[in-house]
N, CA, C and O atoms as a DFTB+ gen file, in Angstrom:
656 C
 N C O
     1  1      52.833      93.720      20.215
     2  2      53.844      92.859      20.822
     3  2      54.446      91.947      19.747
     4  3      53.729      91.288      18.993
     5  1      55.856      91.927      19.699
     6  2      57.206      91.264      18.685
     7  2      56.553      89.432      19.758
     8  3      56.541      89.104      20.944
     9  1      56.152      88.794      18.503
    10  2      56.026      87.274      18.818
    11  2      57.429      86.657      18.870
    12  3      58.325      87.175      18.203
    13  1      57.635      85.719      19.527
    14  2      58.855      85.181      20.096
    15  2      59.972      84.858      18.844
    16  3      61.141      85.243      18.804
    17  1      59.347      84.146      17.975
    18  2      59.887      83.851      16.628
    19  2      60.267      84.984      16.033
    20  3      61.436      85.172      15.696
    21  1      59.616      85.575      15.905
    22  2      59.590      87.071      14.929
    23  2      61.239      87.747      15.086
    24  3      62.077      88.008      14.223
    25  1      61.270      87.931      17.049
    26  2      62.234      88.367      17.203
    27  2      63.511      87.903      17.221
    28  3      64.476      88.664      17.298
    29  1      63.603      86.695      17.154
    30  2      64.696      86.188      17.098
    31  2      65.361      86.807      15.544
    32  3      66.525      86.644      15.176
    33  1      64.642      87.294      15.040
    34  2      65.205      87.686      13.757
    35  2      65.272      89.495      13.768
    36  3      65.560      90.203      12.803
    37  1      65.010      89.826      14.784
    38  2      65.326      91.441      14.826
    39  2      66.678      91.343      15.433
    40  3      67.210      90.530      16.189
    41  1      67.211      92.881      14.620
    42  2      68.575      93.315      15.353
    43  2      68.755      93.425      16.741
    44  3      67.834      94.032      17.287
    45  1      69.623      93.043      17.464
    46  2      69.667      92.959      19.220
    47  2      71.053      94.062      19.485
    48  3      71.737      94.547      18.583
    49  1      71.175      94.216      20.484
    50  2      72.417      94.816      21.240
    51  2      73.261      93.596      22.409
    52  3      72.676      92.994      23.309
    53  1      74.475      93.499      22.131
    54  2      74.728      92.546      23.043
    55  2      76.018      93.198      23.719
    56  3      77.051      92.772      23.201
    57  1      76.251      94.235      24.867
    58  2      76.803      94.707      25.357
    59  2      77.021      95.686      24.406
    60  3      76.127      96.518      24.251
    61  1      78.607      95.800      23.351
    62  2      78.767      96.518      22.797
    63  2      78.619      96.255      21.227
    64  3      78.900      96.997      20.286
    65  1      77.980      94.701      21.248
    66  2      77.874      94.316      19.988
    67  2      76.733      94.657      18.875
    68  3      75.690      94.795      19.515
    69  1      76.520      94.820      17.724
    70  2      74.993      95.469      17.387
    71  2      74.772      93.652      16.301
    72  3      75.177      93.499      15.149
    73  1      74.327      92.992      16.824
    74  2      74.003      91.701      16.074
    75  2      72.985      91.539      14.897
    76  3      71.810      91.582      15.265
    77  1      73.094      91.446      14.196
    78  2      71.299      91.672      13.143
    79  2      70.669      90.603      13.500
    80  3      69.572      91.066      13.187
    81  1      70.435      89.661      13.851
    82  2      69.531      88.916      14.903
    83  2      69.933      88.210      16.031
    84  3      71.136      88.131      16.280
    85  1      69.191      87.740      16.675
    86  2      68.921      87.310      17.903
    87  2      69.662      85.172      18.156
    88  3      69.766      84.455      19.151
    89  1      69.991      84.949      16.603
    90  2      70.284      83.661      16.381
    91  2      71.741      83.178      16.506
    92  3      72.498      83.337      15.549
    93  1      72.117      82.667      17.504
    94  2      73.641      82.406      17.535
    95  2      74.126      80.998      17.052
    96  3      73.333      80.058      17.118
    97  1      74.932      80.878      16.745
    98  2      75.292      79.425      16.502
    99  2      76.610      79.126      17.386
   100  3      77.634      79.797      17.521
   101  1      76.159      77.655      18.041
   102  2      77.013      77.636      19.249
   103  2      78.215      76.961      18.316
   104  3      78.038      76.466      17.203
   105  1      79.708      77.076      19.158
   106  2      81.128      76.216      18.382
   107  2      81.142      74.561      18.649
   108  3      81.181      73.958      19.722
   109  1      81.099      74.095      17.392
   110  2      81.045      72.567      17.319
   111  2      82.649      72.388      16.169
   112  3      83.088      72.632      15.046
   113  1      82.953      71.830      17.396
   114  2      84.606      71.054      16.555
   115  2      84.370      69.983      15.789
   116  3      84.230      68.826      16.186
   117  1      84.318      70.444      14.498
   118  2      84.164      69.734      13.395
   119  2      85.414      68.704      12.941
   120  3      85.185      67.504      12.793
   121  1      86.763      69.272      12.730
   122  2      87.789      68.454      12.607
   123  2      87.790      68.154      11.336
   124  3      87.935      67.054      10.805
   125  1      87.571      69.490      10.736
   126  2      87.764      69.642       9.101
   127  2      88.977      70.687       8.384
   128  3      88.800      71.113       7.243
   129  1      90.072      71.002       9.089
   130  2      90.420      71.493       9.210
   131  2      92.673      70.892       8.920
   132  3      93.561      71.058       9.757
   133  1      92.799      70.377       7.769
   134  2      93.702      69.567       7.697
   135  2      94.999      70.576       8.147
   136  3      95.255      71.718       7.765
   137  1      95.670      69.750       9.053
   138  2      97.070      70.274       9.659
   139  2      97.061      71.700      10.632
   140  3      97.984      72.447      10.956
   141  1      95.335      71.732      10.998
   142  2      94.789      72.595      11.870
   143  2      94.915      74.107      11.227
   144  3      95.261      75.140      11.802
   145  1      94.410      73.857       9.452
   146  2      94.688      75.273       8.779
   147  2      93.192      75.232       8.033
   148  3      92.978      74.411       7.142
   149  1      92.302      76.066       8.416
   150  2      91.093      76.388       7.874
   151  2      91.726      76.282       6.326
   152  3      92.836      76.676       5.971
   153  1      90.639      75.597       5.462
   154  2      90.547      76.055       4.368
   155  2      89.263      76.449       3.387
   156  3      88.171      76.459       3.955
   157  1      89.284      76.770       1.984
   158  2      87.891      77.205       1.238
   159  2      86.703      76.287       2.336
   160  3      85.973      76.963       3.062
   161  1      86.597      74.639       2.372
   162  2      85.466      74.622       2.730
   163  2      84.741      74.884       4.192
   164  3      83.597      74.618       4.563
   165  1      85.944      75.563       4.936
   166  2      85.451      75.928       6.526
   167  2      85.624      77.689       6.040
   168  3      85.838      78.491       6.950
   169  1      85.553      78.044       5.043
   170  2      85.349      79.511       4.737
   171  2      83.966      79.454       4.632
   172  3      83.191      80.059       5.372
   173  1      83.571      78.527       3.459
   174  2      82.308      79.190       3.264
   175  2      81.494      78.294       4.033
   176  3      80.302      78.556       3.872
   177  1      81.705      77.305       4.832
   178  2      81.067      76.762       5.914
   179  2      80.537      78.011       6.979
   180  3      79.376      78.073       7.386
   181  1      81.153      78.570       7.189
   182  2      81.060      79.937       7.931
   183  2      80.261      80.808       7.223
   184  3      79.286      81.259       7.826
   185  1      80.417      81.093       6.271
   186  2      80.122      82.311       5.364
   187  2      78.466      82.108       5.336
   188  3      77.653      82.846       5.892
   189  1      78.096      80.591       4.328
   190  2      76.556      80.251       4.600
   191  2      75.818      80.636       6.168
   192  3      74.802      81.331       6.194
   193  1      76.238      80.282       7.019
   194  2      75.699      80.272       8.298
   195  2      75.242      81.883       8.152
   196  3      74.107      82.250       7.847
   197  1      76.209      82.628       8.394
   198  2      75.756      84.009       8.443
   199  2      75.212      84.691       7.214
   200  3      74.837      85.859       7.321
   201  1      75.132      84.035       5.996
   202  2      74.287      84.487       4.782
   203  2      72.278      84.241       5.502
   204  3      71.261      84.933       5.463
   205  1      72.611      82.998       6.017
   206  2      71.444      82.531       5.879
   207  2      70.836      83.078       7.443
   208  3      69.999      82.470       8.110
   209  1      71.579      84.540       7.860
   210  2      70.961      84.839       9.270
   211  2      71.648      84.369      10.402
   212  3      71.449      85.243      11.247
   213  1      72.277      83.572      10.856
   214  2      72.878      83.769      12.256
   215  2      73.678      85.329      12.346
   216  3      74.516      85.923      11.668
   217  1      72.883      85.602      13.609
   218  2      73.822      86.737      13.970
   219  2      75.032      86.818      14.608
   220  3      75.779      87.797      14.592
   221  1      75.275      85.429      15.359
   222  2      76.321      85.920      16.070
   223  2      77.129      84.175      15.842
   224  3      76.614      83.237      16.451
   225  1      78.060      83.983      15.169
   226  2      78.899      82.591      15.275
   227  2      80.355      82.847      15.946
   228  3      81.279      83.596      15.628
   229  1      80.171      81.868      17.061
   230  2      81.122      81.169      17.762
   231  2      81.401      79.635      17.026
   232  3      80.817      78.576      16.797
   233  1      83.129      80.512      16.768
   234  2      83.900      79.335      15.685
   235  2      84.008      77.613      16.881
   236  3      83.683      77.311      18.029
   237  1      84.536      77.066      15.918
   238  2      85.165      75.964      16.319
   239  2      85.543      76.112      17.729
   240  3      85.309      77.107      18.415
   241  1      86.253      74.856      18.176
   242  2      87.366      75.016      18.937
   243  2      88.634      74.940      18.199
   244  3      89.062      74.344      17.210
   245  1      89.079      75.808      19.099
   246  2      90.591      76.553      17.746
   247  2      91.998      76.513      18.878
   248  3      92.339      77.407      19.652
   249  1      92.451      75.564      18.728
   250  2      93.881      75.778      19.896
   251  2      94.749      76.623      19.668
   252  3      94.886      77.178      18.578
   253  1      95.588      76.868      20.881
   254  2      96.333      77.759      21.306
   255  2      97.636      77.061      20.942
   256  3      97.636      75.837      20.813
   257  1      98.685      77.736      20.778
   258  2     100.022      77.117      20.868
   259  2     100.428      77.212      21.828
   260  3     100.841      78.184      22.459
   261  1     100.318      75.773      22.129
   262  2     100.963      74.533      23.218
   263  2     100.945      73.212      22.991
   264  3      99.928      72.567      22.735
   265  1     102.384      72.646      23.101
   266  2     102.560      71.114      22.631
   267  2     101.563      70.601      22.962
   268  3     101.566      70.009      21.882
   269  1     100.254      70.068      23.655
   270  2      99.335      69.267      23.796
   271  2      98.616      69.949      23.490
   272  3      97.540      69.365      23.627
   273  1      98.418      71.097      23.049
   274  2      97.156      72.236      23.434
   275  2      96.151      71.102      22.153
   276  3      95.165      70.621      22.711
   277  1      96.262      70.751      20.927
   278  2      95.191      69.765      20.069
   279  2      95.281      68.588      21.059
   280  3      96.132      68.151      21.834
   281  1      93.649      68.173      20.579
   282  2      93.528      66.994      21.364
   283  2      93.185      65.813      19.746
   284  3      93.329      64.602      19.911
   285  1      92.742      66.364      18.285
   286  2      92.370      65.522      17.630
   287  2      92.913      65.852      16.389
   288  3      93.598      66.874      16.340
   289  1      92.741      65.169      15.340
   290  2      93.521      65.960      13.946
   291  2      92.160      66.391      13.328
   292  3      90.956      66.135      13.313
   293  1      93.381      67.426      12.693
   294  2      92.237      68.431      11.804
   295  2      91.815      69.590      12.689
   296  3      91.516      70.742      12.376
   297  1      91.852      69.161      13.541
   298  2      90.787      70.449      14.504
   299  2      91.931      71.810      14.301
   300  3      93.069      71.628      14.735
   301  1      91.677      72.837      13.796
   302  2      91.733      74.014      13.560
   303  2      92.807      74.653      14.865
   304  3      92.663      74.388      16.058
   305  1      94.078      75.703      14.174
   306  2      94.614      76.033      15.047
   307  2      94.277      77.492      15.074
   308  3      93.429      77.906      14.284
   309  1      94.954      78.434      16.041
   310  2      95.401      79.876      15.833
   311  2      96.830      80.368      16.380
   312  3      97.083      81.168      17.281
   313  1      97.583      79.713      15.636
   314  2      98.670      80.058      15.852
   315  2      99.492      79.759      14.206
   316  3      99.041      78.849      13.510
   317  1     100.427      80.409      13.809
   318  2     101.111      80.050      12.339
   319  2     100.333      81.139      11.484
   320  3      99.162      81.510      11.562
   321  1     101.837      81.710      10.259
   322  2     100.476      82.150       9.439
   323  2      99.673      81.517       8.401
   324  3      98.955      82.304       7.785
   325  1      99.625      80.552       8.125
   326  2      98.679      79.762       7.450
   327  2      97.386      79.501       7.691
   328  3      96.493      79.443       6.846
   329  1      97.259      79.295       9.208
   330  2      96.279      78.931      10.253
   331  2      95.380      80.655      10.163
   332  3      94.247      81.035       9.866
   333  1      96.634      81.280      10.597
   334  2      96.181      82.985      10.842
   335  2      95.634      83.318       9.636
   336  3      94.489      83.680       9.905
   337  1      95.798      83.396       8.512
   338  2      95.141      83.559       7.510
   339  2      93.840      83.272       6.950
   340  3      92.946      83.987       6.498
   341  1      94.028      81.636       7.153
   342  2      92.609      80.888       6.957
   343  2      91.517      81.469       7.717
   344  3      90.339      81.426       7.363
   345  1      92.072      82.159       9.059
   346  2      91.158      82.535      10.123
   347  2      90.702      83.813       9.556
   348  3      89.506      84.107       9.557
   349  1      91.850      84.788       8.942
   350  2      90.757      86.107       8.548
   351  2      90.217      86.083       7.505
   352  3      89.600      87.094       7.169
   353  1      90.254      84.870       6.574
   354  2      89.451      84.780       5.359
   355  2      88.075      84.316       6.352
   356  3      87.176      85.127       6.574
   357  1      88.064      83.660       6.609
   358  2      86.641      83.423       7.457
   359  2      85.826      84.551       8.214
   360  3      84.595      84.570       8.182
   361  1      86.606      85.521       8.918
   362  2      86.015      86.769       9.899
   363  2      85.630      87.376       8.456
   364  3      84.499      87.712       8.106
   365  1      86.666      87.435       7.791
   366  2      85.996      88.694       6.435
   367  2      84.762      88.234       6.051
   368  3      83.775      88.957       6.193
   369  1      84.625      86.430       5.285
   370  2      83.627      85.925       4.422
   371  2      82.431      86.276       5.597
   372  3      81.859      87.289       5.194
   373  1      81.889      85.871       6.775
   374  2      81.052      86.464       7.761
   375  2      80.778      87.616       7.937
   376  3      79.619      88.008       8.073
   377  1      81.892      88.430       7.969
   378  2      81.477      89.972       8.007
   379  2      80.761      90.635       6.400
   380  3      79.972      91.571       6.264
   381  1      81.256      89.930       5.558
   382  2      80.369      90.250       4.386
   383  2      79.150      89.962       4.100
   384  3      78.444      90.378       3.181
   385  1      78.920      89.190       4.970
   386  2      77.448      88.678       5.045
   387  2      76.353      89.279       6.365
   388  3      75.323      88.888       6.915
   389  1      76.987      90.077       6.431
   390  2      76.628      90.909       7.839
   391  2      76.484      90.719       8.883
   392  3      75.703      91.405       9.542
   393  1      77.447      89.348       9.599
   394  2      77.365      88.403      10.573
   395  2      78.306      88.670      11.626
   396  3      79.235      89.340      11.174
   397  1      78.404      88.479      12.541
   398  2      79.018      88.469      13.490
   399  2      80.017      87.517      13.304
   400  3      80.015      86.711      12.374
   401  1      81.224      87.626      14.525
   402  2      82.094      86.005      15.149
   403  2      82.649      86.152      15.962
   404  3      83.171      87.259      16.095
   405  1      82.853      85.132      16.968
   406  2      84.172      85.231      18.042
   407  2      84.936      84.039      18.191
   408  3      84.359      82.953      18.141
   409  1      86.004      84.102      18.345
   410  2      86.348      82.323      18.073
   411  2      86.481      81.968      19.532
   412  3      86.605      82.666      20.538
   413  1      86.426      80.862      19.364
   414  2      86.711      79.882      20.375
   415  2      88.132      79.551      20.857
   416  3      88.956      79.166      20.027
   417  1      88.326      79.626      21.615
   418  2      90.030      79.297      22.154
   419  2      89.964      77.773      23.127
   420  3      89.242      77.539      24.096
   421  1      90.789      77.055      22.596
   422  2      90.502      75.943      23.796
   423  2      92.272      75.189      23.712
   424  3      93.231      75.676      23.113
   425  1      92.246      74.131      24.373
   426  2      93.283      73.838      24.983
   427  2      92.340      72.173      25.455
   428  3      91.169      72.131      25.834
   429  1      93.313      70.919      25.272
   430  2      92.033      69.791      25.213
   431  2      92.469      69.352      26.575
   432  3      91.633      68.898      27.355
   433  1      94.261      69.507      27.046
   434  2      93.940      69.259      28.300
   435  2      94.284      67.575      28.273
   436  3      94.863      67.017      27.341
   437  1      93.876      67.018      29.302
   438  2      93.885      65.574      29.587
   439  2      92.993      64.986      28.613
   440  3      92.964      63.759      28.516
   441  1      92.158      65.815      27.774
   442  2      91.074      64.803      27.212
   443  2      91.616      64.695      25.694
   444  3      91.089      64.234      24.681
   445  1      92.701      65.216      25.895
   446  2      93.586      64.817      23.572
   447  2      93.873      63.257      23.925
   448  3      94.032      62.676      24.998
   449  1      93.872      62.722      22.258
   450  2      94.314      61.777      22.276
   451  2      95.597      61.519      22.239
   452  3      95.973      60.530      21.609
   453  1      96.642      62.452      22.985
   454  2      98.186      62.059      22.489
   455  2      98.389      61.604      23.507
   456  3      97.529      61.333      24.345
   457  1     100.135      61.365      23.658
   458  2     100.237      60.649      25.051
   459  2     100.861      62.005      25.907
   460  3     101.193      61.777      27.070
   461  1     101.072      63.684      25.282
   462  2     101.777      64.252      25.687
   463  2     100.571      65.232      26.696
   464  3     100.289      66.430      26.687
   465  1     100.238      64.455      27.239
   466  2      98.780      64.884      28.040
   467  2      99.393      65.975      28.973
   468  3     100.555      65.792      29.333
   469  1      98.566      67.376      29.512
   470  2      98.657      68.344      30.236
   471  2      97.529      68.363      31.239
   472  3      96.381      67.975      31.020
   473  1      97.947      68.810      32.249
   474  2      96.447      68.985      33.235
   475  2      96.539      69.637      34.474
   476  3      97.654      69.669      34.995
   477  1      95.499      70.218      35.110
   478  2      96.207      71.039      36.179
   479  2      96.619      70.012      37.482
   480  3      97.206      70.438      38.477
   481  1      96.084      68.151      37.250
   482  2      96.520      67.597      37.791
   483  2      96.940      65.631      36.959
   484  3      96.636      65.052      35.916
   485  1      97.590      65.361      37.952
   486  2      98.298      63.833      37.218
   487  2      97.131      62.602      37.139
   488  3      97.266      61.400      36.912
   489  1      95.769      63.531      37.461
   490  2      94.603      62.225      37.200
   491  2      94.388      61.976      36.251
   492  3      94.477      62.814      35.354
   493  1      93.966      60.578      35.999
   494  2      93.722      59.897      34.601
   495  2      92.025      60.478      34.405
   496  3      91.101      60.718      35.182
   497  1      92.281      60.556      32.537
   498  2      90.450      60.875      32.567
   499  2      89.963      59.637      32.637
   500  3      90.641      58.624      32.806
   501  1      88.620      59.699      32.492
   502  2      88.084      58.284      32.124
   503  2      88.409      57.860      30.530
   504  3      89.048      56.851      30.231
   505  1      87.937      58.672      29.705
   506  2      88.104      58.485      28.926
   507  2      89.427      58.126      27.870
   508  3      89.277      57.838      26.682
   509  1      90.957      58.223      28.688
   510  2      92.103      58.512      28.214
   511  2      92.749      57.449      29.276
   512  3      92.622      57.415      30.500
   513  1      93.670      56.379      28.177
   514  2      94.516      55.502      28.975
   515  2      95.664      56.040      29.380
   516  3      96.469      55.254      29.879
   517  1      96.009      57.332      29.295
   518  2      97.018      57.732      29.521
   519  2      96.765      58.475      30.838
   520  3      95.679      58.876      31.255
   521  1      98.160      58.600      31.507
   522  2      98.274      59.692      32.710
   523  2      98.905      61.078      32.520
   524  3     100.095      61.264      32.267
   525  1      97.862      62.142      32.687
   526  2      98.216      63.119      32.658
   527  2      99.878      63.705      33.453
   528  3     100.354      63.054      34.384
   529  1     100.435      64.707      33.026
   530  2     101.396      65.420      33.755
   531  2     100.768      66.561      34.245
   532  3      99.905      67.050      33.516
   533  1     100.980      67.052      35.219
   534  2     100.364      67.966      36.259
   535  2     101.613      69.205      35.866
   536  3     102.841      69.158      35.929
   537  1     100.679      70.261      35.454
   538  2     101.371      71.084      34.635
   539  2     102.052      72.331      36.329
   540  3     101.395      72.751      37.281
   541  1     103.340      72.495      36.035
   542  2     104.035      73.261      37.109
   543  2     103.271      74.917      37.075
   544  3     102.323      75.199      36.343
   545  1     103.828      75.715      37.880
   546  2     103.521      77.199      38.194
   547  2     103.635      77.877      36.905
   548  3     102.885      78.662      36.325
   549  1     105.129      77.210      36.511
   550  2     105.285      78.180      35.063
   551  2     104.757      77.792      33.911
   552  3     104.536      78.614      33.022
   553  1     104.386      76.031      33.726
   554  2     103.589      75.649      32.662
   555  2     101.904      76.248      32.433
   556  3     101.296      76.258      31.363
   557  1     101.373      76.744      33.831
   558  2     100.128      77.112      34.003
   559  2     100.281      79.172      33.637
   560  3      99.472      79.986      33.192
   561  1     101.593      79.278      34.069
   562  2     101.452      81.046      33.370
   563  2     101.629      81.054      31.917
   564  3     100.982      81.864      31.254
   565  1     102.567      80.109      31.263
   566  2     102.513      79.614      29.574
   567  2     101.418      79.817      29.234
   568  3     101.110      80.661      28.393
   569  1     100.325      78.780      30.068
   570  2      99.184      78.531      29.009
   571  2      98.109      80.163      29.186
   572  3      97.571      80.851      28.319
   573  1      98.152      80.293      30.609
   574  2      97.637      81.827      30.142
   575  2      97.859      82.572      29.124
   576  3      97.008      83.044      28.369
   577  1      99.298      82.731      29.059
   578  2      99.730      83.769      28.245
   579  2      99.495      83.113      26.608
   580  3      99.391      83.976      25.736
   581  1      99.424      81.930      26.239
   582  2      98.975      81.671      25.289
   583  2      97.598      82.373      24.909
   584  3      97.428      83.297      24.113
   585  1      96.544      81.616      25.776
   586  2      95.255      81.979      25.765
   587  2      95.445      83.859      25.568
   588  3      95.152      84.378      24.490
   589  1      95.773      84.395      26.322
   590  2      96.053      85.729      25.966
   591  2      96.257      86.385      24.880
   592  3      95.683      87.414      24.522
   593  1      97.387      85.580      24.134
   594  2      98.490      85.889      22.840
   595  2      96.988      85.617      22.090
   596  3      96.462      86.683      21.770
   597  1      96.398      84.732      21.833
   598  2      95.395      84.564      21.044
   599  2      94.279      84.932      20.891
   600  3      93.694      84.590      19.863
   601  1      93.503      85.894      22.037
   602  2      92.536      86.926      22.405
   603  2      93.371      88.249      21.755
   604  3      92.852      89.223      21.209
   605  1      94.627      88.034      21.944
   606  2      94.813      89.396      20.913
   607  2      94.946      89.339      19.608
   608  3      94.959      90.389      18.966
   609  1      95.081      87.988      18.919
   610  2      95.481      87.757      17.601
   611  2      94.086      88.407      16.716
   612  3      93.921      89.002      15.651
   613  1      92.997      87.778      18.130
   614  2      91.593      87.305      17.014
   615  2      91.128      88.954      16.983
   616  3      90.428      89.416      16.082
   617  1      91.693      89.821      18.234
   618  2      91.135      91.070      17.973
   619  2      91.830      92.043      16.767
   620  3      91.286      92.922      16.098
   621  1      93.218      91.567      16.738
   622  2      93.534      91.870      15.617
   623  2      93.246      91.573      14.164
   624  3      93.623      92.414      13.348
   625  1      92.593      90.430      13.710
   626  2      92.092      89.667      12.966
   627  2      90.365      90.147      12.483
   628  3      89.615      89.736      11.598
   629  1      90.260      90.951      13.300
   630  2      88.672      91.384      13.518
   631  2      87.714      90.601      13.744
   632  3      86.675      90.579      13.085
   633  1      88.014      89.780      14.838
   634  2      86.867      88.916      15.403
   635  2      85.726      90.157      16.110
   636  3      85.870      91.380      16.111
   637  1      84.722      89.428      16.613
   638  2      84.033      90.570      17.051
   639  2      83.827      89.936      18.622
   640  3      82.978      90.153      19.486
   641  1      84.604      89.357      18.586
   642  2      84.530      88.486      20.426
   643  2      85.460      87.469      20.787
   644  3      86.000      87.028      19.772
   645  1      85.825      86.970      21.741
   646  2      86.934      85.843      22.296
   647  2      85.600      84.882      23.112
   648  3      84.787      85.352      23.909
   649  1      85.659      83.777      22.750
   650  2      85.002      82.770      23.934
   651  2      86.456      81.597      24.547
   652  3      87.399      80.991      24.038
   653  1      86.026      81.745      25.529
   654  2      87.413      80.875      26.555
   655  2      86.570      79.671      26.971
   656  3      87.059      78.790      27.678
């Protein structure tokens, strides 16, 4: 019998994924990321992780293009090619290390700090002095289709997964 530890370091199957271990690293928005364009040090920020064994990394939170879609600076986009780029230098530096990735897609919603706040309604957060705008029928098929546009970018990009 594989002791609990042990296995966390054997190769797994995760639907259709073949992971070389069992160790994921969950997405923490770092906000290192100037003008929301990965650069060298969120390359090999990535790159170490999966040198040193994570099998499976879930990036950042990485927005979508939509005027509010950032809620902070720095935080990492996927949209532009600058942004797009930075992003497949990162899937490559991971995949060379025999690691997995899927990025993260997010959208901050009522909780950014701008005043150009989005939400599926006009409530204030707690945390935000501002009042949201209660996004219409067609502002809510936008942001799908964003989220969409960008599940296809990352598959084009060779992510090895989308997290929403």
């Amino acid at each position: 019998m594989t002791s609990p530890v042990k296995a966390l370091f054997e190769p797994f199957r995760l639907g259709n994924l073949e992971l070389p271990t069992r160790v994921v690293m969950a997405p923490m928005t770092r906000s290192f990321s100037p003008g929301g364009v990965p650069n060298s040090k969120v390359i090999e920020y990535y790159r170490r992780r999966a040198a040193a064994g994570v099998g499976l990394i879930i990036t950042e939170g990485t927005t979508v293009n939509h005027p509010a879609a950032n809620g902070y600076p720095n935080v990492p986009r996927f949209y532009g090619e600058d942004a797009l780029a930075g992003w497949k230098k990162v899937v490559d530096a991971v995949h060379a290390e025999g690691g997995k990735i899927a990025m993260q897609i997010l959208h901050f919603g009522r909780y950014s700090y701008q005043r150009s706040l989005v939400a599926p309604s006009a409530l204030q957060a707690p945390i935000n002095p501002y009042v949201s705008h209660a996004l219409t029928g067609d502002e809510v098929e936008q942001t799908i289709d964003d989220f969409v546009h960008c599940a296809a970018l990352a598959q084009h990009a060779g992510y090895d997964g989308v997290e929403i």
